[in-house]
Steps between C-alpha positions, in 0.01 A plus 500: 500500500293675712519539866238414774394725721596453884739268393624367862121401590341514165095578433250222322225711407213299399224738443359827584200700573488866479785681680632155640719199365490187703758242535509100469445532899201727469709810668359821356741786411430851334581502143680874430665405199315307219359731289158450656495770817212707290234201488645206659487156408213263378260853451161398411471804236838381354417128491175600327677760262769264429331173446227692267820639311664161441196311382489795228874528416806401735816682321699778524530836346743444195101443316286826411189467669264765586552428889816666487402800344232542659656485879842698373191778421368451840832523659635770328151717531631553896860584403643872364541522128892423527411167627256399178728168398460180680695208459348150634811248628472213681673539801785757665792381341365532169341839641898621603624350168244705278571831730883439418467455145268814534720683642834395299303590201421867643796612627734317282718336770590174596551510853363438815534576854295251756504426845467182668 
């Protein structure tokens, strides 16, 4: 079950373009939190990139392919040393799931504190 934003006057987004999402009544509003504030939606690079991607291959990263290895290189070329390890996930729950796991495993405790 998961809950709607705005619930006493909810949103009906119907599409976007760059930093904006648009309604069913055409009202534009700033979009600050849907994981696309660094390039916005409907990018022509990312269209292009993405659309020449899935014509090749559209799957994720539990395949090898040299793709991956090639961009965790890239990645990890602008990082210190300590951070030499990536891990590719598929979105930031299973990002926070892997990082508790990760850290379980190092400290060797199975608790947590969190705040809401």
């Amino acid at each position: 079950s998961c809950k709607v934003f705005y619930a006493k006057d909810p949103l009906k987004i119907v599409r976007a373009q760059d930093q904006y999402m648009f309604d069913e009544k055409g009202e534009k509003y700033l979009d600050c939190i849907n994981n696309v504030a660094h390039v916005g939606h409907s990018h022509p690079y990312v269209i292009k990139a993405a659309t020449k991607q899935m014509v090749l291959l559209n799957t994720n990263s539990r395949f090898l392919h040299d793709n991956l290895v090639q961009y965790a290189q890239r990645l990890t070329a602008t990082l210190p040393e300590k951070l030499s390890v990536c891990y590719f996930v598929n979105s930031g729950s299973e990002a926070n799931d892997l990082a508790l796991r990760l850290a379980r495993q190092y400290r060797g405790h199975q608790d947590v504190i969190t705040l809401e």
